[in-house]
C-alpha positions in Angstrom: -28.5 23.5 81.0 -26.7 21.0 83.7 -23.3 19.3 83.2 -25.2 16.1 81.8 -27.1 17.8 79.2 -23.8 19.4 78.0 -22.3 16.4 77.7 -24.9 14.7 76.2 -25.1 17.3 73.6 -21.0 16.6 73.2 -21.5 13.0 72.8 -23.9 13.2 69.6 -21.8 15.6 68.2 -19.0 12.9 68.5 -21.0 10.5 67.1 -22.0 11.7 64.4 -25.9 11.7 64.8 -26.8 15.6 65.2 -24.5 18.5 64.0 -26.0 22.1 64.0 -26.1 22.7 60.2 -23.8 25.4 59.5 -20.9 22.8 60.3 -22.6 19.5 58.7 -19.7 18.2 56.1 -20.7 15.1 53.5 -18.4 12.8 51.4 -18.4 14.2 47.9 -20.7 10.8 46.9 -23.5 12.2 49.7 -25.7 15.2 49.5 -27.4 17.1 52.4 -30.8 16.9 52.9 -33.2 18.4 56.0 -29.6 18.5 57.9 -28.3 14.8 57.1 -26.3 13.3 54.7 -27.7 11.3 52.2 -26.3 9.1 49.9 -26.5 9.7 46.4 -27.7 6.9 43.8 -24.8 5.1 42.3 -24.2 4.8 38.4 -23.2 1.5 38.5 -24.7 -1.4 40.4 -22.7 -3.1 43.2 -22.5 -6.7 44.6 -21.6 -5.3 48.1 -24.1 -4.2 50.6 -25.1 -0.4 50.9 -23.9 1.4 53.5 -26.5 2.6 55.8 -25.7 5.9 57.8 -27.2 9.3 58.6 -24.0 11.0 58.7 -20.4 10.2 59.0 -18.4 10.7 62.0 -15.7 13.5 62.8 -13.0 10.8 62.9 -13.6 8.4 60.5 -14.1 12.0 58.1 -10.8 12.9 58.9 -9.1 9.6 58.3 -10.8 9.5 54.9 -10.1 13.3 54.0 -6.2 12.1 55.2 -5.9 9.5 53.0 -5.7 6.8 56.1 -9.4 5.0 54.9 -11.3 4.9 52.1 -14.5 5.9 52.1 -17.5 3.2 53.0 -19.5 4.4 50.5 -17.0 3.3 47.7 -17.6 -0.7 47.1 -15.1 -2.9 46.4 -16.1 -4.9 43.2 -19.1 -4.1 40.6 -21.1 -7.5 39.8 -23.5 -5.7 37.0 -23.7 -2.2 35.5 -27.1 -0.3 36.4 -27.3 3.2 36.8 -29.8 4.3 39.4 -32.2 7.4 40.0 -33.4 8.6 43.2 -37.3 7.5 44.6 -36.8 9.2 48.4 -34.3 10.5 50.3 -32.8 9.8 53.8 -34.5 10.0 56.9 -33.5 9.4 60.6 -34.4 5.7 59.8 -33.0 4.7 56.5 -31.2 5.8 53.8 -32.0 7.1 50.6 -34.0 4.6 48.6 -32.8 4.1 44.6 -33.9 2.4 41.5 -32.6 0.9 38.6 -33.6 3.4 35.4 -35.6 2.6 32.6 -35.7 1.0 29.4 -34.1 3.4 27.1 -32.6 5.9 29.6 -29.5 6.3 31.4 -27.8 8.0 34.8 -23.9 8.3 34.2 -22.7 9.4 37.7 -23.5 9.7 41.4 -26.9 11.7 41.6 -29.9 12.4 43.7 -32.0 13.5 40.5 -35.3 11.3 40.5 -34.9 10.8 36.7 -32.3 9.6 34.3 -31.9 10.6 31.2 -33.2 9.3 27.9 -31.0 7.8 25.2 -30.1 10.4 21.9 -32.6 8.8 19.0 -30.6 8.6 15.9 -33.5 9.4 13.7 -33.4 7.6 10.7 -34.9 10.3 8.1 -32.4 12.9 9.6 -29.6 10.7 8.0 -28.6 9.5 11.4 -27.3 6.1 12.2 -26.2 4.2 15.5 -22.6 4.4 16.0 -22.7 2.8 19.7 -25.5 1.7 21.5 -26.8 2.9 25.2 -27.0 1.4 28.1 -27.6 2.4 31.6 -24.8 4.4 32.4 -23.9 5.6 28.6 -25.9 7.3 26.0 -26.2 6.2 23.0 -23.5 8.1 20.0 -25.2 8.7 16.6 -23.7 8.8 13.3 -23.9 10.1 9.7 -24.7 7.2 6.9 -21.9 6.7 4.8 -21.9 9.9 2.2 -23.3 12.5 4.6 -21.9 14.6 7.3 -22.8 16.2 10.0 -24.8 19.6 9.1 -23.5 21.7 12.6 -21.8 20.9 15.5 -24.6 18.9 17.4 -25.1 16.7 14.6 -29.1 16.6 14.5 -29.2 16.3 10.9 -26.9 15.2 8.1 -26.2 16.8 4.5 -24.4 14.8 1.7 -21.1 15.4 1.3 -19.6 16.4 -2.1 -17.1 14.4 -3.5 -13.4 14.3 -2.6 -11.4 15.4 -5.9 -8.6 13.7 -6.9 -5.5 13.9 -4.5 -7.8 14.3 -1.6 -10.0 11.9 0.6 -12.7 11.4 3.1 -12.1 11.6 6.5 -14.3 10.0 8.0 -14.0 12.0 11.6 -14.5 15.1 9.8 -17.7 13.7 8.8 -18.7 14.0 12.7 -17.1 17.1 13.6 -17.1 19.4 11.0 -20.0 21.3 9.0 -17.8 21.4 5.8 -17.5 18.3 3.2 -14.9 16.1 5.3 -12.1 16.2 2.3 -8.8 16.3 2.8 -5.2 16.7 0.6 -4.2 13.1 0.8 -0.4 13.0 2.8 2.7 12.2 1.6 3.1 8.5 1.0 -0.7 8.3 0.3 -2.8 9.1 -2.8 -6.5 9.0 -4.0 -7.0 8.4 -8.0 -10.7 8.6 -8.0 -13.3 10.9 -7.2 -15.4 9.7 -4.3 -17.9 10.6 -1.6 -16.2 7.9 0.8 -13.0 6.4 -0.3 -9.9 7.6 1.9 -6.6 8.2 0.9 -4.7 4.9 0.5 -0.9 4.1 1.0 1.7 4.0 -1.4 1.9 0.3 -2.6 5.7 -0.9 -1.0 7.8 -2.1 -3.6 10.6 -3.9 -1.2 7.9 -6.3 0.8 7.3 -7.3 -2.5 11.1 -7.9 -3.8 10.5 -5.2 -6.1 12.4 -2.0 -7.0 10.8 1.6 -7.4 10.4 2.2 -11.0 8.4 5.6 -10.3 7.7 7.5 -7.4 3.7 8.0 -6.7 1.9 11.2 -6.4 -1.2 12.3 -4.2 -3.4 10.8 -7.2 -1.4 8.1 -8.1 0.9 5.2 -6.6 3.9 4.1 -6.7 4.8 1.6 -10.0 6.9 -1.0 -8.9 9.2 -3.1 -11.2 11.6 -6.5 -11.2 15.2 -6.0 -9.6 16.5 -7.8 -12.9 14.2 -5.5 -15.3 16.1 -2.6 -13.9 19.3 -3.8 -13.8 18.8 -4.3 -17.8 17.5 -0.9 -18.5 20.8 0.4 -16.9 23.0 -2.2 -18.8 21.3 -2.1 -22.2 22.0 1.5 -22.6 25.5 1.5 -21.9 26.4 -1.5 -23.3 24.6 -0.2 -26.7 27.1 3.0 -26.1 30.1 1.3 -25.8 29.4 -1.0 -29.0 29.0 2.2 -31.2 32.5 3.8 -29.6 33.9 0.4 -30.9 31.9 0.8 -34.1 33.2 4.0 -34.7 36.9 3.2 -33.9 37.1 1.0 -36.1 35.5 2.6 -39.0 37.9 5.6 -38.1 41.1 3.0 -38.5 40.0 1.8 -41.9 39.5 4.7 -43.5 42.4 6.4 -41.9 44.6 3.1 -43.2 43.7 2.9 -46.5 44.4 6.6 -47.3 47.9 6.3 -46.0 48.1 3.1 -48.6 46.7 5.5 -51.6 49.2 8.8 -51.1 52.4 6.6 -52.1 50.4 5.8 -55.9 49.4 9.2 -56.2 52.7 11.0 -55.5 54.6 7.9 -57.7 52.0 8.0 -60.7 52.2 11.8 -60.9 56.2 11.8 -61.5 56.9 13.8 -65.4 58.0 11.5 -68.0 55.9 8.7 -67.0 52.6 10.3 -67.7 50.0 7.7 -69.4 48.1 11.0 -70.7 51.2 11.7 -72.6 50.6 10.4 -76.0 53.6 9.4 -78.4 53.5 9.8 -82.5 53.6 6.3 -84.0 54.9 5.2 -87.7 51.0 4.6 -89.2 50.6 8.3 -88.1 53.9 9.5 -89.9 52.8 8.0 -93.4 49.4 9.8 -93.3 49.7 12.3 -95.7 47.8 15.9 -94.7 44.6 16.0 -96.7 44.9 19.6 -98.9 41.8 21.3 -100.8 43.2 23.0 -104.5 40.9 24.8 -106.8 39.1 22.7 -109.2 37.4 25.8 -111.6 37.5 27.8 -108.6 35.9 25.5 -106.5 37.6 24.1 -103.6 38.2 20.4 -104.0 39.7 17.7 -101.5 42.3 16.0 -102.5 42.2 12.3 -101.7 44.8 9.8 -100.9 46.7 8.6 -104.6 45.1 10.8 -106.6 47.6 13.8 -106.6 49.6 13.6 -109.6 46.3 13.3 -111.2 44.9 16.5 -110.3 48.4 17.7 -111.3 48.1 16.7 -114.7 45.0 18.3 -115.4 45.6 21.3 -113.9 48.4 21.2 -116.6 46.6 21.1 -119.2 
């Protein structure tokens, strides 16, 4: 081979138009196909134009693996989202040749695959509902109806959930994740009084953003009850001041009594002095001209002897 073959040879190299194939390098958005680089359908849809080249050169690859330039295959500005498949790939001539997918299907990155793929199907007698719809770029998410979870980890199929017992409540992303009944211990500061297929835990009511005053803490199955400032401040009054008026109750039932039996101990101790007792009775004159009543013998018989009539009895006994 002569000098100007050689260099010939050198100067496509340079150029970027022929490189044996052991040595051909691609940006990581191009593939290789038949010894060129093709460029790989795009996800997304772009306003600017599409870059049209068999295969990048040796400088610009370096100045783009440096960091000095971005690559031309990365646009500037999306003006609509539409992911792309693949119809042909590149030849000396053109570049690779995309198309918009179809109704119902999808392509989420860079690829040279020919077909996109379909959207999930939430089917409907599975116990599936939408969650977010597709689009061309992103599937579509399927969900359990309300009541139901997820049966496994891919979530084909739903199963209803059994209800949450008191002090515990549904969680909803359990619903999605897990194969057991999505219930869970309600956290402090929350509670759950009913027993319920969907109803989450819910928050302690806050007594101060309403003014009010925690009468009694909540539970996990019950809230918080809640009561007027003023209300309490009289349940805390009431009591004392109810303890206070019997002390003073009782102080001054203790000072009466203890009183008046100081005022009754003089009168004892004087009215029990001897010689001045009131039991003490006294012989009078009616009581010293009573004459003793005496029984005498009337035929031996005993006869009572009344008042006047003793110097009668005398004179018969006489005779």
């Amino acid at each position: 081979m002569n000098r100007l073959g050689l260099l010939g040879l050198l100067c496509a190299a340079l150029l970027g138009c022929w490189e044996p194939g052991g040595a051909l390098t691609c940006f990581d958005k191009q593939y290789i196909y038949k010894g060129r680089c093709c460029n790989r359908c795009r996800p997304e849809q772009y306003s600017s134009p599409s870059i049209h080249s068999c295969q990048p050169s040796p400088v610009l690859l370096a100045q783009v693996l440096s960091g000095e330039r971005e690559s031309p295959l990365v646009p500037s500005s999306p003006a609509s989202v539409a992911g792309e498949k693949l119809v042909s790939e590149c030849n000396k001539t053109e570049d690779s040749v995309c198309a918009p997918c179809e109704s119902g299907h999808y392509q989420p990155s860079w690829t040279k695959e020919k077909h996109c793929a379909p959207h999930d199907i939430c089917e409907v007698n599975a116990g599936l509902i939408v969650k977010i719809h597709g689009n061309a770029t992103h599937n579509k998410v399927c969900q359990c109806q309300p009541g139901t979870h997820c049966s496994d980890t891919s979530c084909q199929t739903c199963v209803e959930n059994q209800p949450c017992q008191l002090g515990s409540g549904f969680v909803a992303a359990k619903a999605m994740d897990r194969m057991s009944s999505p219930c869970e211990p309600c956290a402090e500061g929350t509670f759950s009084n009913v027993s319920s297929k969907t109803e989450p835990c819910h928050p302690w009511t806050s007594c101060e953003e309403k003014g009010l005053v925690v009468k009694m803490k909540g539970t996990n199955s019950s809230d918080v009850i809640c009561e007027s400032s003023r209300r309490s401040s009289l349940s805390v009054l009431i009591p004392i001041t109810a303890a206070v008026v019997t002390c003073l109750v009782g102080v001054c039932i203790y000072c009466l009594v203890h009183t008046d039996f100081r005022r009754r101990v003089p009168k004892e101790i004087e009215a029990g002095e001897p010689g001045e007792n009131p039991d003490t009775q006294q012989p009078t004159e009616q009581d010293e001209n009573v004459l003793p009543v005496q029984e005498t013998l009337l035929r031996g018989q005993p006869v009572a002897q009344e008042d006047g009539k003793e110097s009668r009895i005398s004179e018969q006994e006489m005779l």
